[in-house]
Backbone atoms as SQL, in Angstrom:
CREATE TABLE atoms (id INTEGER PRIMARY KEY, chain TEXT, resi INTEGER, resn TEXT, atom TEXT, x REAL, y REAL, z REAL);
INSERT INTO atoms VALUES
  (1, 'A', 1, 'UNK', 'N', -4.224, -2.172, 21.089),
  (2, 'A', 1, 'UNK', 'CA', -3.762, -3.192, 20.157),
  (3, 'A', 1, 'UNK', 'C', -4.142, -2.774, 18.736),
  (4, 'A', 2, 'UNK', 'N', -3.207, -3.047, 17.421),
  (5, 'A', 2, 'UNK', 'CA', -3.379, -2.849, 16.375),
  (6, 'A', 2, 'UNK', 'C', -3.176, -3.990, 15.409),
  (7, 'A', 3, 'UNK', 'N', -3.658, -4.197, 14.596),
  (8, 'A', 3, 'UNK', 'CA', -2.576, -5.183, 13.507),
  (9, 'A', 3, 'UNK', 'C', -1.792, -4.902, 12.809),
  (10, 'A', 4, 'UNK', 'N', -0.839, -5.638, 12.472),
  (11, 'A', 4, 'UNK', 'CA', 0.250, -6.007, 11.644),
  (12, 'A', 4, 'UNK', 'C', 0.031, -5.400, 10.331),
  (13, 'A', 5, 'UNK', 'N', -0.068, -4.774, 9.672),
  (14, 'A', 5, 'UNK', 'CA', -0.551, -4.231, 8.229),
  (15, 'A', 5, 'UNK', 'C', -0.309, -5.400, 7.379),
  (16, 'A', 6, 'UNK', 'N', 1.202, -6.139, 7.903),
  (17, 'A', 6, 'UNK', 'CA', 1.635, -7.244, 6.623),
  (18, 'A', 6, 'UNK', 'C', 0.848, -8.326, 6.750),
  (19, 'A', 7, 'UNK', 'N', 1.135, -9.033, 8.130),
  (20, 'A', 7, 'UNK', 'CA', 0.387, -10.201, 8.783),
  (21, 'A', 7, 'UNK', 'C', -0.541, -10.207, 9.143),
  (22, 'A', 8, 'UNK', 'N', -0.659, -8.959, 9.832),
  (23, 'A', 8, 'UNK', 'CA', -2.373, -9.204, 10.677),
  (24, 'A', 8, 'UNK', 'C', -1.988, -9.475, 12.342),
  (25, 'A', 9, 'UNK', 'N', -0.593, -9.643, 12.480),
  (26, 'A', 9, 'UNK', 'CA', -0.893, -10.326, 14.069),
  (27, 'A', 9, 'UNK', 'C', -1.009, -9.024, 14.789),
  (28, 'A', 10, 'UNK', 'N', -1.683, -9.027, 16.133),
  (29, 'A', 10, 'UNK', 'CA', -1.826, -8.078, 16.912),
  (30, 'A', 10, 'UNK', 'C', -0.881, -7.596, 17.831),
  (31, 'A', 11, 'UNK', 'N', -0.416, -6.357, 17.742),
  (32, 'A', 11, 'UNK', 'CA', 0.401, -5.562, 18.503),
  (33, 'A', 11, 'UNK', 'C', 0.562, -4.306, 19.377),
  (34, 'A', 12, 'UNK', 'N', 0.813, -4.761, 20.602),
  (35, 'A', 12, 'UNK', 'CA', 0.718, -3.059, 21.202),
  (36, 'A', 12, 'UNK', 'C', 1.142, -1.929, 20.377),
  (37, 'A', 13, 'UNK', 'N', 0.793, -1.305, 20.754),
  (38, 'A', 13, 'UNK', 'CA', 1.294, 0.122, 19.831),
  (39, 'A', 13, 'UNK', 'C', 2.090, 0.719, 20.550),
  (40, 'A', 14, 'UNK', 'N', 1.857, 0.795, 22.016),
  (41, 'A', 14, 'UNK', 'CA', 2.750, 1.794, 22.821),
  (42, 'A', 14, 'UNK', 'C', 4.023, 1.151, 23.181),
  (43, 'A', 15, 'UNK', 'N', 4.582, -0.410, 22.673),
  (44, 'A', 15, 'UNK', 'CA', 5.449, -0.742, 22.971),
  (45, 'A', 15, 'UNK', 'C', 6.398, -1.250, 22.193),
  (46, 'A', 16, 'UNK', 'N', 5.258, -1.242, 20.553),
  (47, 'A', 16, 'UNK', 'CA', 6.012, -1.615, 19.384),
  (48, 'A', 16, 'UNK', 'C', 7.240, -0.861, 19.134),
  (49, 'A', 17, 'UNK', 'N', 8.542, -0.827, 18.699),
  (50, 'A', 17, 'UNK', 'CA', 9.602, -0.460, 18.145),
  (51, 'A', 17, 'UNK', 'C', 9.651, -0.401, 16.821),
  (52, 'A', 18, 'UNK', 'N', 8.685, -1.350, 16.172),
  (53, 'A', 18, 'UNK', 'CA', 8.243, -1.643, 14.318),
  (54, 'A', 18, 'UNK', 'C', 7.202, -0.638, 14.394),
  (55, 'A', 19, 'UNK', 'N', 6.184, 0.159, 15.055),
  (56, 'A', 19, 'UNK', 'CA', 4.717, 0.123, 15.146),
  (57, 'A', 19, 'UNK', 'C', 4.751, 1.048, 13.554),
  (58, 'A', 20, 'UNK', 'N', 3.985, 0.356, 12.441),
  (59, 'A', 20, 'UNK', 'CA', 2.743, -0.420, 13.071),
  (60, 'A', 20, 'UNK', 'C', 3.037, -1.380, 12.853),
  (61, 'A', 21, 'UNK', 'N', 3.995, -2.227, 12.217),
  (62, 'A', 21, 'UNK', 'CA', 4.482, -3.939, 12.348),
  (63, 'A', 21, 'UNK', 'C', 4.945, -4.178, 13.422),
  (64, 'A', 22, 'UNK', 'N', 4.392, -5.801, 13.377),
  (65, 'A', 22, 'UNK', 'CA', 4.911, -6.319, 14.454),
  (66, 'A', 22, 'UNK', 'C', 6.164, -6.382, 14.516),
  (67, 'A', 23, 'UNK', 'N', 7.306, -6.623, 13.400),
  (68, 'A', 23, 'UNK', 'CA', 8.843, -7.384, 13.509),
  (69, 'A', 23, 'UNK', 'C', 9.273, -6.134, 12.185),
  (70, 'A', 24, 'UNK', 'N', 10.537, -6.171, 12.608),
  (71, 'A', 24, 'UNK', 'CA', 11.431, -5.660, 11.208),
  (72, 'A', 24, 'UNK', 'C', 11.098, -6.656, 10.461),
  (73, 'A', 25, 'UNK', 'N', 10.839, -7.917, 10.014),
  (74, 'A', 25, 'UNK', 'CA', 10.912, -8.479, 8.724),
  (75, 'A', 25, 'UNK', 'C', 9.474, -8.017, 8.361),
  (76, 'A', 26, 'UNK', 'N', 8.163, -7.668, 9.008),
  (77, 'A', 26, 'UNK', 'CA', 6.997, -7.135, 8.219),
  (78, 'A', 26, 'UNK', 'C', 7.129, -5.414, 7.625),
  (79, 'A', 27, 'UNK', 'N', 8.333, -5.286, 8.787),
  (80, 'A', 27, 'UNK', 'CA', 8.121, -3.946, 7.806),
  (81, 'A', 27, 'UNK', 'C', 9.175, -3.889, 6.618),
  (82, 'A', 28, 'UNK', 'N', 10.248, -4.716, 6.191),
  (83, 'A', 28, 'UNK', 'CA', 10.842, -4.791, 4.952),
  (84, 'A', 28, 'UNK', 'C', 9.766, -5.460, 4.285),
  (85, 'A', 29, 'UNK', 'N', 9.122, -6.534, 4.348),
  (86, 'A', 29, 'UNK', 'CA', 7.915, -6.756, 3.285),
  (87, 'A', 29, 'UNK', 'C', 7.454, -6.122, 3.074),
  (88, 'A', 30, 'UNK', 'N', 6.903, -5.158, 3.874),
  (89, 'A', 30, 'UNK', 'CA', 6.146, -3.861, 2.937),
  (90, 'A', 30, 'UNK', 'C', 6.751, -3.000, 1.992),
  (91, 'A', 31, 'UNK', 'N', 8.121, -2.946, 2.506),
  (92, 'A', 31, 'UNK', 'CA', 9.013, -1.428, 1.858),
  (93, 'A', 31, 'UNK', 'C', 9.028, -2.486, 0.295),
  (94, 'A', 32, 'UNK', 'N', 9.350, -3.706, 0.582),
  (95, 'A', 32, 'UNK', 'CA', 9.476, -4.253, -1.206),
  (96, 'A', 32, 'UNK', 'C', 8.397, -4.230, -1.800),
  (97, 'A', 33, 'UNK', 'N', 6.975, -4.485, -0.798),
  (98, 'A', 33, 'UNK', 'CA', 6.052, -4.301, -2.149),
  (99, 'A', 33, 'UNK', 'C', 5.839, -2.771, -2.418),
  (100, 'A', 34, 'UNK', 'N', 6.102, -2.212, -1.596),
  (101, 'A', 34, 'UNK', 'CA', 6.351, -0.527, -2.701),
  (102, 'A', 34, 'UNK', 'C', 6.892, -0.595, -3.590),
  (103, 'A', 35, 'UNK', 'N', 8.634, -1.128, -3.354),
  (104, 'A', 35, 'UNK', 'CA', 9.347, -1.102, -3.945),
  (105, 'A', 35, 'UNK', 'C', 9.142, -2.093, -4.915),
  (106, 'A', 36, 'UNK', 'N', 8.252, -2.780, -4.964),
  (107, 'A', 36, 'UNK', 'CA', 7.908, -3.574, -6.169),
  (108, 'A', 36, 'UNK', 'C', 6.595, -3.193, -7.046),
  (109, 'A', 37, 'UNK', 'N', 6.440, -2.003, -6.917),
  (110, 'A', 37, 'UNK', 'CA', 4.916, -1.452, -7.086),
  (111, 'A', 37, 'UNK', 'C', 3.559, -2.595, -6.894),
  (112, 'A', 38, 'UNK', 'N', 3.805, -3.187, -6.331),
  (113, 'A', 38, 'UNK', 'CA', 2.728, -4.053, -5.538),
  (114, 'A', 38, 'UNK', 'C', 1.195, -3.239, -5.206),
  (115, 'A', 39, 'UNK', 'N', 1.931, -2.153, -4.441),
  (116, 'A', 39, 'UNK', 'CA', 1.046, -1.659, -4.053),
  (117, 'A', 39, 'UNK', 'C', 1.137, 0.033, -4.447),
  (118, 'A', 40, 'UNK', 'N', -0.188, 0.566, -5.348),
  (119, 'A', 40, 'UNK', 'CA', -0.275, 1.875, -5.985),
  (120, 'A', 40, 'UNK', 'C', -1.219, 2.521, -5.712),
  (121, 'A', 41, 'UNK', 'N', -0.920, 3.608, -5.561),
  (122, 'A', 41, 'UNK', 'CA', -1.712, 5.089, -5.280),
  (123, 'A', 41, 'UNK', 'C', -2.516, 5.402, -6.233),
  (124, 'A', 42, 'UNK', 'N', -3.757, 5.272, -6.594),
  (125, 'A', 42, 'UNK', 'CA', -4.542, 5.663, -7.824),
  (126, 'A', 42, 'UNK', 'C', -4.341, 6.867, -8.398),
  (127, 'A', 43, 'UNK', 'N', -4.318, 7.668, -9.399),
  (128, 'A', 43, 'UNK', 'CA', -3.868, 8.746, -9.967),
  (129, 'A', 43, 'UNK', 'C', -5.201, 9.329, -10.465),
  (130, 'A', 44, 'UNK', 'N', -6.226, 8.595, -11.204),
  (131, 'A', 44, 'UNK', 'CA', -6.968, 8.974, -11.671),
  (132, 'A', 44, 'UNK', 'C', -7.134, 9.457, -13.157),
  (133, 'A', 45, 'UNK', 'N', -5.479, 9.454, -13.783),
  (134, 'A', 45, 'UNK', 'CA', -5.154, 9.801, -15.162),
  (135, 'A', 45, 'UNK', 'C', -5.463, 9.069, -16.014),
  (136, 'A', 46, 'UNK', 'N', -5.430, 7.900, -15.966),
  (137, 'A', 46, 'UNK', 'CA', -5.838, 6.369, -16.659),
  (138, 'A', 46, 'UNK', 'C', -7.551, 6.864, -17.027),
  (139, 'A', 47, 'UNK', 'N', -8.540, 7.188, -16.024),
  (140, 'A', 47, 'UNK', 'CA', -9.837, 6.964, -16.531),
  (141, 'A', 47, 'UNK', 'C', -9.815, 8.535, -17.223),
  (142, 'A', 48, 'UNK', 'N', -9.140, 9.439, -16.613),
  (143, 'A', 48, 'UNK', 'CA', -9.400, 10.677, -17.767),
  (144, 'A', 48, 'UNK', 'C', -9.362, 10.319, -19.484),
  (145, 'A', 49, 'UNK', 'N', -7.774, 9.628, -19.472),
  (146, 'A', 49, 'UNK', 'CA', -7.262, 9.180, -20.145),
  (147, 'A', 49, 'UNK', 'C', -7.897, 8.685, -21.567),
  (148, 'A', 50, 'UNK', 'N', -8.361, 7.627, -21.080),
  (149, 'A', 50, 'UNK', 'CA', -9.668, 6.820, -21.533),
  (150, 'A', 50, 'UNK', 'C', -10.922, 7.991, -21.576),
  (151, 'A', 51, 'UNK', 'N', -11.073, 8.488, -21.352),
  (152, 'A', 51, 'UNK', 'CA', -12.685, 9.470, -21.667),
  (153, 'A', 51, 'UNK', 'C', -11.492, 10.053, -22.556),
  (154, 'A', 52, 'UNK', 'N', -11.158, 11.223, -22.698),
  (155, 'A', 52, 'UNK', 'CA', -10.148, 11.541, -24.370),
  (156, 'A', 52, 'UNK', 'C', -10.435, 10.996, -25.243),
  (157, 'A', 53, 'UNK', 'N', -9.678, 9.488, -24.651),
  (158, 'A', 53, 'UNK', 'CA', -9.410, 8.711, -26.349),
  (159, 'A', 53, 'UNK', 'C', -11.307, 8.620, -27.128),
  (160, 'A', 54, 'UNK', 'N', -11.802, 7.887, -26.204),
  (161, 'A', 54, 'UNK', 'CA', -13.618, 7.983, -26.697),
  (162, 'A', 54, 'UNK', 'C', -14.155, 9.188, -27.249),
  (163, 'A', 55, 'UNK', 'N', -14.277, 10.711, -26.450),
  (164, 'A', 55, 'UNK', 'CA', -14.612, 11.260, -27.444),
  (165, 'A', 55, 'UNK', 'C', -13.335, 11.868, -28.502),
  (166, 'A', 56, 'UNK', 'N', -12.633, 11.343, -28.923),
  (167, 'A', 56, 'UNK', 'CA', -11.847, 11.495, -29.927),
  (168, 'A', 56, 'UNK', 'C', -12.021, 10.813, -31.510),
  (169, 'A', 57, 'UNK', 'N', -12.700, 9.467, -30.816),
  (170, 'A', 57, 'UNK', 'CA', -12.853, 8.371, -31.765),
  (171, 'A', 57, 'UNK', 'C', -14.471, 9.306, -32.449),
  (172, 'A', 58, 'UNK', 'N', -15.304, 9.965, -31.472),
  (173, 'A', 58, 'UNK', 'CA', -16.580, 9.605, -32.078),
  (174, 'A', 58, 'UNK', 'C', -17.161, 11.019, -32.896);
């Protein structure tokens, strides 16, 4: 048994057809919050970013 990534409900794995969602509608909720950048991959460029600008200023 696994969970639902969207919901949480618990699902076989070896019999899921969604796996790892339980239903096609949890796995289009997920694809939109990608597709809504909901959910992001850290880059790490932002805090470089920020150290630059500081010693730039000083």
């Amino acid at each position: 048994m696994v969970k639902c990534p969207t919901c949480g409900k618990k699902v076989q794995w070896a019999t899921s057809p969604h796996r790892p969602f339980c239903s096609e509608r949890c796995k289009l909720v997920d694809l939109g919050r990608w597709l809504d950048e909901s959910y992001r991959i850290p880059s790490g460029l932002e805090d470089e970013s920020r150290g630059k600008a500081d010693e730039s200023d000083g």
